[in-house]
N, C-alpha and C positions, 0 to 999 in steps of 0.2 A: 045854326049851321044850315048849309040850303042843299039842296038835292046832290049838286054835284060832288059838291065835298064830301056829303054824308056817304054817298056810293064810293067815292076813292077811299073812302076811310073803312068802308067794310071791306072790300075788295083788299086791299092792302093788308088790313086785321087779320083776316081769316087765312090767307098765304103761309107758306111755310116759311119764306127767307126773304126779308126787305135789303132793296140793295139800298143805303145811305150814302148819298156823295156829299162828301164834307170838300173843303178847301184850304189848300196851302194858303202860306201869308202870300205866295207871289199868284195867287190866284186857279192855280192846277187841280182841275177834278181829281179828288181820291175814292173811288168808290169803293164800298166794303160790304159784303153779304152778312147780314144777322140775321139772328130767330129774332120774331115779335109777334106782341100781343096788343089783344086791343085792349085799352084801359078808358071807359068812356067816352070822349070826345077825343081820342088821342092816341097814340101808340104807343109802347114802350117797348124797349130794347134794355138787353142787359151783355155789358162788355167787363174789360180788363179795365182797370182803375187808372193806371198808366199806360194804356193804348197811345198810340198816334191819336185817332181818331178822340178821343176826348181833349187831345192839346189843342185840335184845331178847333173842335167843337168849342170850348170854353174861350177860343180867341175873335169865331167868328159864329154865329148861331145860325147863318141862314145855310139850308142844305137842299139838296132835290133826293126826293122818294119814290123808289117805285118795285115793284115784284122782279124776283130774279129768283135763280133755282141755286143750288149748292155752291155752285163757282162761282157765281157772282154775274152770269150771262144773263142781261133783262129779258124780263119776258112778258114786258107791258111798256106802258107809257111812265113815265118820271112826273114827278108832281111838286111844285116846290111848297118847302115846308121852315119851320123853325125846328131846334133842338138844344134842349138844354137838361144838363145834369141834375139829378134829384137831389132830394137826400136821402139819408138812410132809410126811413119809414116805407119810401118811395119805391126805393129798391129793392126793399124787401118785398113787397109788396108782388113787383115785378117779378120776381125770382117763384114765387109763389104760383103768380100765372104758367110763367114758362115750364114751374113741373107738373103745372095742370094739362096744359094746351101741347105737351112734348111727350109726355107719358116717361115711360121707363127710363127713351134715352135723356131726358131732358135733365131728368132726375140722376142719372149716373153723371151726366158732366157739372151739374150743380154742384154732385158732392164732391168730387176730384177737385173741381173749381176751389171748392172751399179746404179741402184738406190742401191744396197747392198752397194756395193763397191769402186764406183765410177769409172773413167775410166783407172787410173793406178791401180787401183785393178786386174786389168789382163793383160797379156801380149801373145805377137805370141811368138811359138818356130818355126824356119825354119828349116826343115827337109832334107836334102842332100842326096840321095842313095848312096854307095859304089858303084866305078865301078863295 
């Protein structure tokens, strides 16, 4: 990984809310604010199972990433990136972080999350930067 990724990916890791722009089939930015964590070389996000945003993720992988605040308003540059669905291990995984890095609240919407939904009711997306 070389300097500049490595900077986008700390910068991006340590943020409260990644905005992730996925794409319709007919090509139209959807952007969407998530919590994330850093996992490695990588980022992870944890969503709804059947979101929007995973049907297009799993139809087209490539996305643009970048810092935004709660609404989803950027508050940096966008960076393009890959994203693809874990698995369970993965997720877990992920989920683990988020009520490390989110503290109490993280941990109340985790468990609503899961009492709603149960636990494949959500899934990680693993996030990759472009070199």
């Amino acid at each position: 990984m070389d300097d500049i990724t490595g900077t986008a990916l700390d910068r991006l890791g340590a943020g409260k809310y990644l905005l992730v722009t996925s794409y319709r089939k007919d090509g139209t930015p959807v952007p969407t604010p998530v919590w994330v964590v850093r996992d490695g070389d990588t980022l992870g996000v944890w969503t709804v199972a059947d979101s929007f945003k995973v049907k297009r993720i799993r139809r087209r992988a490539d996305v643009e990433v970048g810092p935004c605040d709660v609404r989803g308003r950027p508050t940096g540059d966008a960076v393009p990136a890959t994203a693809e669905i874990v698995d369970a291990a993965t997720s877990a995984r992920y989920r683990r972080l988020i009520a490390r890095k989110y503290g109490i609240t993280g941990r109340l919407i985790l468990l609503g999350s899961r009492l709603r939904r149960g636990v494949d009711g959500t899934l990680g997306i693993r996030v990759t930067l472009a070199p």
